[in-house]
N, C-alpha and C positions, 0 to 999 in steps of 0.2 A: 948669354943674352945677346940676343941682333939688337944694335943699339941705333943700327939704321933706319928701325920698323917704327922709333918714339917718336919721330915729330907726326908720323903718320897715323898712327895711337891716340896722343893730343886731338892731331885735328879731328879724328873720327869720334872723339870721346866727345867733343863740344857741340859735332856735329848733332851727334844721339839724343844729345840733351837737349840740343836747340828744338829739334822734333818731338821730342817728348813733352817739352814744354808749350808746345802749338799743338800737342793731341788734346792736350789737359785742356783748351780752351775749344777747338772745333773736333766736333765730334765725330765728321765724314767716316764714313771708313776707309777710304783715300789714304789721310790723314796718316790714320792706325798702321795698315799695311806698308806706308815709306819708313815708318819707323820701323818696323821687326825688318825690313828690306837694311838700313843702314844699321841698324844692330847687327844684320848678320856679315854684315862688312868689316864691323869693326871687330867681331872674332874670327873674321877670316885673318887679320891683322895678329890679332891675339897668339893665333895658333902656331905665324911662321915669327913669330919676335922668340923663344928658349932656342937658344943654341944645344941641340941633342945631339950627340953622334950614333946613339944607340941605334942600329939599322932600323928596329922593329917602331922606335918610338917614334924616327923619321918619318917612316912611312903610318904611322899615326897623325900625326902631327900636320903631313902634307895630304892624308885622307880629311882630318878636320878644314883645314885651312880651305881643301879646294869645294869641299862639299855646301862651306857656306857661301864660297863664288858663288856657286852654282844657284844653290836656293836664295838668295840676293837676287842674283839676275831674275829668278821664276815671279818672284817675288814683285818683282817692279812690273814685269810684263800681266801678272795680275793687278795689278794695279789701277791700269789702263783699259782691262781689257774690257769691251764693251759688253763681254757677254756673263761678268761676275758681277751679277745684282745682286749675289747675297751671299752669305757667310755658306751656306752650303755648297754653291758652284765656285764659291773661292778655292774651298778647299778641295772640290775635285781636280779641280786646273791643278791645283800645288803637284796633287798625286800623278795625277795624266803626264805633267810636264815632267817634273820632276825626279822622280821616281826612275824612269830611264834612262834620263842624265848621269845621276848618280849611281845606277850601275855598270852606265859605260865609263864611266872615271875611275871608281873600283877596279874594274878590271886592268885597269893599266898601271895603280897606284899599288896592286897586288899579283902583275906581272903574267897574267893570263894570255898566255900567247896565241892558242887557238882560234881562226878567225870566224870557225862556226857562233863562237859565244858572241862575236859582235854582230855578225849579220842574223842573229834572231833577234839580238837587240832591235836592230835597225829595221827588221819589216815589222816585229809587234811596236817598239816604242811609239811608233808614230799615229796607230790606230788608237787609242785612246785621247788625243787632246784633236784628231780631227773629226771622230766623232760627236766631240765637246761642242766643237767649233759650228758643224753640221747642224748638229740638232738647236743649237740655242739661239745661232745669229741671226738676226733678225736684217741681216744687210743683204743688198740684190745676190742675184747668182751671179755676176760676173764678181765682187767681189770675193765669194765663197770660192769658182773658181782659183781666183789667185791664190787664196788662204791654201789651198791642197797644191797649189804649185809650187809653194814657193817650200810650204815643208816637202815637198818629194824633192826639189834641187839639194835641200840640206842633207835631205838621206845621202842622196847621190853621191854628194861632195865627201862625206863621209866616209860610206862606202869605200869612196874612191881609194882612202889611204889605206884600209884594209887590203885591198884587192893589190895595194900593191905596199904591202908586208908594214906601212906606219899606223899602224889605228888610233895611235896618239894623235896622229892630226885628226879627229873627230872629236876631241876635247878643244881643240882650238874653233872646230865649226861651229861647233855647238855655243858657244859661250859668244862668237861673234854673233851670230843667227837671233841669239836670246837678246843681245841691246840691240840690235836692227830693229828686230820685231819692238822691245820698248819704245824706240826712237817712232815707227811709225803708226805706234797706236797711240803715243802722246800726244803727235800730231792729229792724228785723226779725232782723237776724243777736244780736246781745243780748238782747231781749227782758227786760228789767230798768231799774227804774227808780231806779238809782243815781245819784249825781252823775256820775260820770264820761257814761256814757251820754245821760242827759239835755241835761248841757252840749255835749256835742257834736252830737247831735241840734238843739237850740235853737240853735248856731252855723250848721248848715248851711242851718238853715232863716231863718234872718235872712241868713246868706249869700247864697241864693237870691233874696232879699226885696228885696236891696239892689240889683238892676240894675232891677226895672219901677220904686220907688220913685225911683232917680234920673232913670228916666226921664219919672216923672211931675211930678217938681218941675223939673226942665227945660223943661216944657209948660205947667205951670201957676203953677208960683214960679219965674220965672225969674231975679228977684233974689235966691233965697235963696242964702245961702253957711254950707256946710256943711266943716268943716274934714277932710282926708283921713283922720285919725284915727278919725274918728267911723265913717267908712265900711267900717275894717279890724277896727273891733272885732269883727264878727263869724270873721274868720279866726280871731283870739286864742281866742274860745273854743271853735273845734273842736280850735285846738291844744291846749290844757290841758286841753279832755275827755279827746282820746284817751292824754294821758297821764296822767290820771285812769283810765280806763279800763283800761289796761295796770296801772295800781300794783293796782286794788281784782282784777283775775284773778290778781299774783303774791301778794297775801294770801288769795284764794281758793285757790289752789295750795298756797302753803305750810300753810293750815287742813289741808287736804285729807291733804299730805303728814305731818300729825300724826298721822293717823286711818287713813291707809292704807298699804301695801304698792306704794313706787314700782314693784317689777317687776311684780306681779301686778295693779295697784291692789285685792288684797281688803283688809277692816279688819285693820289689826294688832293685837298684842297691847293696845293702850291701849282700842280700839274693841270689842276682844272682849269683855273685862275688866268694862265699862260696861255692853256688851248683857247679859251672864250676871249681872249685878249685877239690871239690871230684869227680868230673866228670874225672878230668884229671887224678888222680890220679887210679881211678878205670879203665879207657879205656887204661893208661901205663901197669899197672894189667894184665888185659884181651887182650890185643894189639886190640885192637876194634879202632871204630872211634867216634869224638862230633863231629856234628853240631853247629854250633852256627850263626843265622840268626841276621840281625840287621835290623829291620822295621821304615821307616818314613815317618808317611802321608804326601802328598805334600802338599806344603802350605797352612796348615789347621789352621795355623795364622790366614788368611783371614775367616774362621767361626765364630772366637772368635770376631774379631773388625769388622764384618757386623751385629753378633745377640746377642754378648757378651757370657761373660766365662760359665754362667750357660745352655747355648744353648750349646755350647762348650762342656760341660763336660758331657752331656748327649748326647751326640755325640759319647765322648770317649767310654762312657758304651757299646754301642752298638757297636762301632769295636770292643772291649774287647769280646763281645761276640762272632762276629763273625771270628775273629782270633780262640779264644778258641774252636770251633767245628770244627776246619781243625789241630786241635794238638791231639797229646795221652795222655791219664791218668800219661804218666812217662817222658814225657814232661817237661818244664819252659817255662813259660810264664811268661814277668817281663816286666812291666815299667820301661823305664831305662832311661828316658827324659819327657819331654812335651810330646810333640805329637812321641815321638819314643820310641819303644820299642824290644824287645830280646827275640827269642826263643832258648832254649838250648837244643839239643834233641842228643839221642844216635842211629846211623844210621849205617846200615851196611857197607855202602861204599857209594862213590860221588855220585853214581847214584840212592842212594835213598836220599840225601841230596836234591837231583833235585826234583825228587818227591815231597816231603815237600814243597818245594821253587814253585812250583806250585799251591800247596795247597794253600798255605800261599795267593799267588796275586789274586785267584780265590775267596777269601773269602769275597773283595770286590768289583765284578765285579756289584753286584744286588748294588741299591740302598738301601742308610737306612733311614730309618723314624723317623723323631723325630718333636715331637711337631706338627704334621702336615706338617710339610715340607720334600720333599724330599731330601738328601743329597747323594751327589757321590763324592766319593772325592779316589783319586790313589792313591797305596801305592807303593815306590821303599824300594826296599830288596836287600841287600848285603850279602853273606854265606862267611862264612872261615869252613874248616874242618880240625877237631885235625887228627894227626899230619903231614898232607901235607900244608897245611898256618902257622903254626904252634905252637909251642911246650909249650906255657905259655900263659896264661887267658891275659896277653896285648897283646901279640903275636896275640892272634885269634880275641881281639876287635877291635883291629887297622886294622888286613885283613878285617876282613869284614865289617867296617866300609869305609874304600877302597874302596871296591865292593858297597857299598850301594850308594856312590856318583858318580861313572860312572853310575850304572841304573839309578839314580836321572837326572844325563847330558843326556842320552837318553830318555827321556821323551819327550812327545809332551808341549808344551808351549803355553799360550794364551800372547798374546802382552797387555790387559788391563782388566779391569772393564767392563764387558757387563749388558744389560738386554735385553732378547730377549723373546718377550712375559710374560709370566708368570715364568718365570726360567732366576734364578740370575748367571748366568756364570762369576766365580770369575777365580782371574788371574791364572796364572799355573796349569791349570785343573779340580780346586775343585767345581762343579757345588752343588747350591740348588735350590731346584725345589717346590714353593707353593702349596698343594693341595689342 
């Protein structure tokens, strides 16, 4: 037994769990993939801790250990990558990358000395994950550019030590090249210079750092001795990045979910409240004029208890939408109820308040479509304008909430519950129609 590999065991054993215990609650697939990533770390671990002498078992034992390097690193580099949106182009990358990884480490772990066998490696390996790359990424051509430069410098580098009798040093390239690439897709895919991000960035790039550098004090310090701890600190801190990483998006998220409307993400009422507050204060400023609309589908209760809330709430999406193409970019749009919501807008006078206030009711004259079925349902709008209704944020909710319930009184009414043909005619106007 290496009894050197147990503190490093430990830590990766707590590590796994600490991840596995953060899959269990967020579902990402991010998530999912850094755990089978530090799982396959911790049986890389696993593999070199039995002291074997047996040749054959050796070179098992150093085939296991380097293989889950290997798929670890592919592993993370999926992770990041922008162009695995789904469980099937995950698993192409795995194969693309992968796959020739682990038959150039083979070959040196089972002593193939031919150097024809690595340089077919090295022109087929690379035509599969740049294909991948080719076809899926969605980033400029000079971008793509680089993605094919930078894998033909790695062939090269490669290459090199073949051509000149070490092919092993293409296992050092390779596994550098593989946390590079994590390090600056991490980057890329965050784009933030948090701790979390940084540290993990800074881990994988010292990750990457740590196989030319042992293999330069190998060459050149061959007495140095460097303790194996030293050489792991960089795994340590991709792991505490990324779960640094993960903590500073779910207080990103929950900020978020203070200020917004989880089904719609528009601002809710805390968000509206703040905007109309500087609102006033800017149009006192300027002597200009606010808008402030207050929207309520009619009884659109009745959508919820005929096809229930998830019919309901994809209902809402879609008047979200189409409210949102009759407003400006300098606009609010806010959830500020169930089925009611607030537009805040800066207008020049009453008369363009009117305007908007047309806008608004025209937004649902067409039918919406959900699930196959057609939905019509009426909206009554109430307007107050700063400072003719007036002069403070309750001041203007209560006018035009006012106004919203005399349009509401004026509304046509149905007397019950219809079905006439194929189309459900519910009470107070809100018709759905089967397609």
């Amino acid at each position: 037994m290496n009894y050197a590999t147990l503190p490093n065991l430990l830590a990766l054993s707590i590590l796994v769990s600490v991840f596995w215990a953060i899959s269990r609650k967020n579902t990402g697939y991010q998530v999912q993939v850094w755990l089978v990533g530090w799982a396959l770390i911790l049986l890389h671990f696993v593999a070199g801790a039995p002291a074997v002498r047996n040749p054959v078992a050796v070179r098992l034992a150093t085939a296991l250990s380097l293989d889950c390097l290997f798929l670890a690193s592919v592993t993370f580099v999926i992770s990041v990558s922008a162009i695995a949106t789904s469980r099937r182009r995950q698993i192409e990358l795995a194969v693309a990358i992968g796959l020739p990884c682990l038959a150039y480490s083979h070959g040196q772990i089972w002593e193939i000395s031919s150097p024809v066998y690595y340089y077919v490696l090295l022109v087929i390996g690379p035509l599969a994950p740049l294909t991948l790359f080719l076809r899926y990424s969605k980033k400029s051509q000079l971008y793509k550019s680089g993605g094919v430069v930078a894998t033909l410098a790695v062939t090269a580098a490669a290459a090199a030590g073949v051509v000149r009798g070490n092919p092993g040093l293409g296992i050092t390239v390779l596994l550098a090249s593989l946390n590079l690439a994590a390090a600056f897709m991490y980057w890329n895919q965050y784009k933030r210079t948090s701790a979390g991000v940084l540290t993990t960035v800074a881990g994988f790039l010292f990750w990457g750092a740590v196989f030319p550098t042992a293999l330069l004090l190998e060459v050149f310090v061959p007495l140095a001795k460097i303790e194996s701890e030293v050489w792991n600190i960089p795994k340590y801190l991709v792991a505490v990045g990324m779960i640094l990483t993960l903590l500073e998006d779910q207080i990103a998220r929950s900020t978020y979910l203070a200020y917004h409307d989880a089904l719609t993400e528009l601002p809710n009422r805390r968000l509206l409240d703040d905007r109309l507050d500087q609102a006033i204060v800017y149009a006192a400023r300027n002597r200009s004029k606010i808008a402030v609309f207050v929207l309520d589908l009619d009884h659109f209760k009745e959508v919820n208890d005929s096809f229930g809330h998830r019919f309901g709430d994809a209902t809402l999406r879609k008047v979200v939408e189409r409210l949102s193409s009759r407003i400006r970019a300098s606009d609010t749009l806010a959830r500020s109820g169930g089925d009611e919501f607030t537009v805040l807008s800066h207008v020049s006078s009453s008369d363009g308040a009117e305007v908007l206030l047309q806008g608004l009711e025209s937004a649902l004259e067409e039918p919406i479509f959900v699930e196959g079925k057609e939905v019509q349902t009426g909206v009554s709008i109430g307007v107050a304008v700063y400072p003719d209704d007036g002069q403070t944020a309750d001041e203007l909710h209560a006018a035009a909430d006012r106004a919203m319930y005399v349009a509401k009184t004026r509304r046509p009414q149905f007397q019950a519950l219809h079905v006439v043909e194929d189309c459900i005619l519910l009470a107070h106007g809100t018709r759905l129609t089967n397609r």
